[in-house]
N, C-alpha and C positions, 0 to 999 in steps of 0.2 A: 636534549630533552631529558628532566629530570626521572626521577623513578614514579613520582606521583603524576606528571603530567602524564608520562605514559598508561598508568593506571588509569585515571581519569577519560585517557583515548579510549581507551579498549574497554571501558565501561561504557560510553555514550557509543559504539562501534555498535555492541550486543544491543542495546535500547533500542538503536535506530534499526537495526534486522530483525527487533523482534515485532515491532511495530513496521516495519515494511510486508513481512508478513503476513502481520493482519490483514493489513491493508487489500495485499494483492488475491488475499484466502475470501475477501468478503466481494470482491471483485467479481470473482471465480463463482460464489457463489451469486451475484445477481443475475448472472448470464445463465447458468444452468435454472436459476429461478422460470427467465422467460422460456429455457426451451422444452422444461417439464409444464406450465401453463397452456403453452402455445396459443391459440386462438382463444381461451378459456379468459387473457387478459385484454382490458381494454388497449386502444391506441392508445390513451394517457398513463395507464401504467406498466405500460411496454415501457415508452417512453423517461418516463421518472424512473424506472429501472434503466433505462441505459444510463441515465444521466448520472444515476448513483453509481454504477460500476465505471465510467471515466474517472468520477469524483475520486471515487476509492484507489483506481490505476495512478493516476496524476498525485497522492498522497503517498502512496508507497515509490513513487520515482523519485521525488522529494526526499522521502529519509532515505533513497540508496545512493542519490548526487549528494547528500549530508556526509554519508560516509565516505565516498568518494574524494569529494574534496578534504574532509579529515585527512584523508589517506596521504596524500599528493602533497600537502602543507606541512 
């Protein structure tokens, strides 16, 4: 591996952790969303809140198996 390709690794490494992140901080926050609500939310947006915090979990596993495999290749 050249000098650049390794550059290039270790630039899309920090992208993909910065954005896994995100991902898993927004996650974090939908769930703490329903448990400062509590019954104050309906069953629909209980609901679309969970759906959003897998969405968000399922995207930050994604760029950390990004990296991963970076890694191992």
């Amino acid at each position: 591996m050249g000098l650049m390709d390794g550059i290039k690794k270790a630039v899309d490494n920090v992208a993909d952790a910065v954005s896994e992140a995100g991902h898993k901080s927004t996650a974090e926050a939908e769930h703490a969303k329903r448990d400062v609500a509590g019954d104050a939310m309906t069953p629909g947006e209980k609901a679309s809140s969970m759906v959003n915090e897998g969405k968000e979990n399922l995207l930050g596993g994604v760029d950390h198996a990004k990296r991963d495999v970076r890694e191992n290749t």
